[in-house]
C-alpha positions as CSV (number, residue, x, y, z in Angstrom):
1,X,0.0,0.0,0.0
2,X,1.3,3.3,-0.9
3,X,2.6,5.8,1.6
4,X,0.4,9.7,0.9
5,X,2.7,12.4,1.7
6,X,1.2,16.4,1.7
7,X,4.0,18.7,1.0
8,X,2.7,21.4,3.3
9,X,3.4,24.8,4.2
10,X,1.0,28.3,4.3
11,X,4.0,30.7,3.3
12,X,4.5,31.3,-0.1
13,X,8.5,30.5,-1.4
14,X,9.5,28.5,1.0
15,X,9.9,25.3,-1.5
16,X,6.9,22.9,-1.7
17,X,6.8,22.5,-5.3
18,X,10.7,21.9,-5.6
19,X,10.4,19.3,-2.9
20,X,7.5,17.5,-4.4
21,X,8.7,17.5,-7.7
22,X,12.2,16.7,-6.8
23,X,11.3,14.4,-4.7
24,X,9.2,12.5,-6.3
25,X,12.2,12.4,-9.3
26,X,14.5,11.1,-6.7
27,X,12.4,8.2,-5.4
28,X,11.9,6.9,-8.9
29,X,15.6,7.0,-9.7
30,X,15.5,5.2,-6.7
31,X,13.2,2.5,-8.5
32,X,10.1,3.4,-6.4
33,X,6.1,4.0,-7.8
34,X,5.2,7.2,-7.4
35,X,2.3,9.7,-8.1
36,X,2.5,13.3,-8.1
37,X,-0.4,15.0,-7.3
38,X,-0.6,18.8,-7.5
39,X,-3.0,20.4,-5.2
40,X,-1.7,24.3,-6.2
41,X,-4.4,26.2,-8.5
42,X,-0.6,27.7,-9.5
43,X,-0.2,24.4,-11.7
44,X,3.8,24.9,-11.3
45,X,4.6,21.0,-10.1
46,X,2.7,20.2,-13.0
47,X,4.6,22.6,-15.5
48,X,7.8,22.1,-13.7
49,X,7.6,18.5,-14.8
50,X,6.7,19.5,-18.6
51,X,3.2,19.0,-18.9
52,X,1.3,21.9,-20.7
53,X,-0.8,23.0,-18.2
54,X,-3.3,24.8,-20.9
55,X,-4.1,21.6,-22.3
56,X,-5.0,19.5,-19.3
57,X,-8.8,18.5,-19.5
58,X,-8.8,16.2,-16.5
59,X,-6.7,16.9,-13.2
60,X,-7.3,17.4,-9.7
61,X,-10.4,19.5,-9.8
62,X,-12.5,16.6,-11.6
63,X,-10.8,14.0,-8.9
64,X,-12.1,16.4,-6.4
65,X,-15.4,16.8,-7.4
66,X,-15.6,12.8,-8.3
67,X,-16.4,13.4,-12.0
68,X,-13.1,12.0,-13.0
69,X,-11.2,8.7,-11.3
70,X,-7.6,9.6,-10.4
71,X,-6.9,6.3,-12.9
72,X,-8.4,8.9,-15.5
73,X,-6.4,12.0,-14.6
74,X,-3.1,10.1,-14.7
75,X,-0.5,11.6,-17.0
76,X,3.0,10.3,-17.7
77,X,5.8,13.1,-17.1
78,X,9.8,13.5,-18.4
79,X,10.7,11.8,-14.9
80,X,11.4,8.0,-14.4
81,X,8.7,6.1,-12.3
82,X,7.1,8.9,-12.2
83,X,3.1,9.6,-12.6
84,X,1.2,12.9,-12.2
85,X,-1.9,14.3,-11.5
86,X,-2.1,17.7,-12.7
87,X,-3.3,21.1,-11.8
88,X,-5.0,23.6,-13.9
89,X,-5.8,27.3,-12.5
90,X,-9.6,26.0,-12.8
91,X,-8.9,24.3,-9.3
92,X,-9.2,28.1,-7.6
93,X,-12.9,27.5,-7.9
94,X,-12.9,24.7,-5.9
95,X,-12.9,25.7,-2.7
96,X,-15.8,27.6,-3.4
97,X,-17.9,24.6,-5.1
98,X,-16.9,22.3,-2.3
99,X,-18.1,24.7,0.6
100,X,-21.4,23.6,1.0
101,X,-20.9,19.8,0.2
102,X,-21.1,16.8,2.6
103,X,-17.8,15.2,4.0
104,X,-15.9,18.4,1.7
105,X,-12.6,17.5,3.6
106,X,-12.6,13.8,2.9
107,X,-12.8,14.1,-1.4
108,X,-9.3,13.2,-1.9
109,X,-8.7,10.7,0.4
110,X,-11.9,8.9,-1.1
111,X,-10.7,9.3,-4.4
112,X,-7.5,8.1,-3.9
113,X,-9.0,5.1,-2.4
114,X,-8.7,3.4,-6.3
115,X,-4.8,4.2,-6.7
116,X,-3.3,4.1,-3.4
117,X,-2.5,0.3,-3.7
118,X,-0.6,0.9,-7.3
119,X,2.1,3.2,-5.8
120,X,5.0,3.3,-3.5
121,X,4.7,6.6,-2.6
122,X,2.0,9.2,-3.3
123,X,3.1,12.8,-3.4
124,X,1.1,15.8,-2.6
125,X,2.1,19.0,-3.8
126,X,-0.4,21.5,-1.2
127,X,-1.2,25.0,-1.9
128,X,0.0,28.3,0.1
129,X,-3.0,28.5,2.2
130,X,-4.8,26.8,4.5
131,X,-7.9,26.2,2.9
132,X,-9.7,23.2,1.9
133,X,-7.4,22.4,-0.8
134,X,-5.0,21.3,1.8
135,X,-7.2,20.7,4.4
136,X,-8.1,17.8,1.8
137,X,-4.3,17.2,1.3
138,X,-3.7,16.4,5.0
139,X,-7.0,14.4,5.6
140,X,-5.8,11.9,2.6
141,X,-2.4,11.9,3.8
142,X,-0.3,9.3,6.2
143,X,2.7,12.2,6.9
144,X,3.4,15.8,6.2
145,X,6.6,17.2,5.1
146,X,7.2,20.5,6.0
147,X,9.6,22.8,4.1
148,X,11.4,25.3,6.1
149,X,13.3,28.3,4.1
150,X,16.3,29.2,6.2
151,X,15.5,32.6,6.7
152,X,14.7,35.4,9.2
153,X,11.1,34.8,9.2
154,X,11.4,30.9,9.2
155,X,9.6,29.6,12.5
156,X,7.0,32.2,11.1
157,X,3.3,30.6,10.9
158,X,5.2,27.4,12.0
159,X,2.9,27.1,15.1
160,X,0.1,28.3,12.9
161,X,0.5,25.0,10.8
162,X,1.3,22.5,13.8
163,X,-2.1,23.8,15.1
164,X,-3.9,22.9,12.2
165,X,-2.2,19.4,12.1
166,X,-3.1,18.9,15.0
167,X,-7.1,19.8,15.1
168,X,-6.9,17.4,11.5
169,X,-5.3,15.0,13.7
170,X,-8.0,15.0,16.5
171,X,-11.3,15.9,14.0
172,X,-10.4,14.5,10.9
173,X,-7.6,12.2,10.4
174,X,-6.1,10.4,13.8
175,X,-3.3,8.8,12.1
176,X,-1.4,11.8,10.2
177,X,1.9,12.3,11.4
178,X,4.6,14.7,10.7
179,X,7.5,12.4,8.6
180,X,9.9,15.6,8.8
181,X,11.0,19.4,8.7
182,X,13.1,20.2,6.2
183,X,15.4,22.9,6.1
184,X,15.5,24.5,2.3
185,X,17.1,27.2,0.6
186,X,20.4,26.8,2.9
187,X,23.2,29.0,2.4
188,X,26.6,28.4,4.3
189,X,28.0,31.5,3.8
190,X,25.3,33.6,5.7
191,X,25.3,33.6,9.1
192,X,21.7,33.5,9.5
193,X,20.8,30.3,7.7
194,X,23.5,28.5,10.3
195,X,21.8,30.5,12.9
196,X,17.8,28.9,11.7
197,X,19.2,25.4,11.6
198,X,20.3,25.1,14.8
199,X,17.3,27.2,16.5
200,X,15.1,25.0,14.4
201,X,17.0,21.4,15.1
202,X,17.4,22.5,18.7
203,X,13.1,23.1,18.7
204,X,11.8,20.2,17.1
205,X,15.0,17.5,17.5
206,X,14.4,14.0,15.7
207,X,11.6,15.8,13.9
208,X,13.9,17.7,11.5
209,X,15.2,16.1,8.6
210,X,19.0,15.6,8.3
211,X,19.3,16.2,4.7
212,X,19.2,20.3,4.3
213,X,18.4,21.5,0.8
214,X,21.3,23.8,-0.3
215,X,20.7,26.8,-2.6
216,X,21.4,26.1,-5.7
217,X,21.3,27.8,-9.5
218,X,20.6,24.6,-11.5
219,X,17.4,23.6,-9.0
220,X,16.1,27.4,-9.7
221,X,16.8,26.5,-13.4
222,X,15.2,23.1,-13.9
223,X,11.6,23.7,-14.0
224,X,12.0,26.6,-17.0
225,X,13.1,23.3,-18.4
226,X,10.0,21.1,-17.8
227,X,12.5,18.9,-16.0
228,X,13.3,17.6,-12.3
229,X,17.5,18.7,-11.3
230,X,17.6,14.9,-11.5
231,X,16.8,15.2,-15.5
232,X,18.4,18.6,-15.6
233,X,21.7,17.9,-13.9
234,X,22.5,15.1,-12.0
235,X,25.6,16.3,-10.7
236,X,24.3,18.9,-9.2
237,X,24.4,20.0,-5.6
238,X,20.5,19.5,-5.6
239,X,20.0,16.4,-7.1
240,X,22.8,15.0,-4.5
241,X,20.5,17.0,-2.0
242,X,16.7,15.4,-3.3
243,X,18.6,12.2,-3.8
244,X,19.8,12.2,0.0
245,X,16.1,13.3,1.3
246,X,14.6,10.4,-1.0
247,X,17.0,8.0,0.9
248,X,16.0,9.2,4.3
249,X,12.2,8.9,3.5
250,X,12.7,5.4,2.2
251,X,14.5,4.3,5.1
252,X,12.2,6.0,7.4
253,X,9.2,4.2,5.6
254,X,10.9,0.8,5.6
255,X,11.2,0.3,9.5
């Protein structure tokens, strides 16, 4: 059975969309099943991995609104192993048309009911809000990754998100847990990215991923591309980075 994971943060910039793209690349170089699913109105996992996003007719609004199975929306993408379910700016309307519905949090976890047994891993690319797009997200999903730009205004709306993880946890899904912080957009040379590490590692401990996602040009460069850094440049000091998270989750998942 495959493992959901939301890719989830409410501020804007801090990395979700290279993280879910990346690192869904990185666990299919690393000869796992996986399906991308992109949960941003923004469509930019989806166009990241080369898929026009003008021409998508079927994507995560239908699967959302159960006039489409996932099986349907499936599109193959540049990256090995790889699946995705795309986005389309349409999916803005969504949160509207869902208000008034019956169960409006539990859509995507019911839909992905029919594909969760055909993947290793199922990757959730979540929007910059906290609205019932992700609300949906972290309802359907087994863990949450949380990316963490090492910044000044980092730990920012941190406890803003762990609050709503947690009332998901208690109303609407008991079992979600957090499989990791991850530090992203790292840069030695300032003194205030070393300075966010540590006061985030010394917060939150085992919960912080040991991989930290370095700045780099070529990761910036890769989705005007349509390509993951794994396609783009292997060699590069992101693809060593997505490659090292990938290992981390795998192991974590195979205890």
């Amino acid at each position: 059975m495959g493992k959901i994971i939301a890719i989830a943060n409410q501020k804007g910039g801090v990395g979700k969309t290279t993280t879910s793209v990346n690192l869904a690349a990185s666990l299919g170089v690393l000869e796992k099943k996986v399906l991308l699913i992109d949960a941003d109105p923004q469509a930019n996992a989806s166009s990241g991995l080369g898929i026009d996003v003008e021409s998508v007719e079927i994507g995560t609004y239908q699967i959302l609104e159960h006039s489409h199975t996932p099986k349907e929306a499936i599109i193959k993408c540049s990256a090995i192993n790889v699946d995705v379910i795309p986005s389309h700016i349409d999916l803005v309307a969504i949160e509207i048309e869902l208000v008034d519905k019956e169960n409006r949090e539990y859509m995507l976890k019911k839909a992905l009911e029919s594909v969760k047994d055909d993947y290793d891993f199922i990757i959730i690319d979540c929007a910059p809000s906290l609205g019932l797009l992700t609300l949906n997200a972290l309802t359907a999903a087994d863990s949450v990754i949380i990316p963490i730009q090492c910044e000044y205004f980092a730990l920012e709306g941190l406890g803003k998100l762990l609050n709503t993880i947690k009332s998901i946890q208690k109303i609407h899904n008991p079992d979600l847990d957090i499989e990791g912080l991850l530090l992203t957009m790292f840069d030695s040379r300032l003194r205030l990215s070393n300075q966010v590490v540590e006061e985030v590692q010394k917060h939150f401990n085992d919960m912080v991923f040991e991989t930290i996602i370095q700045r780099n040009v070529k990761l910036s460069e890769a989705p005007s591309f349509g390509e993951s850094i794994i396609n783009y440049d292997a060699t590069s000091k992101g693809a060593t980075n997505y490659l090292h998270l990938a290992q981390e989750v795998i192991k974590k998942n195979s205890k």
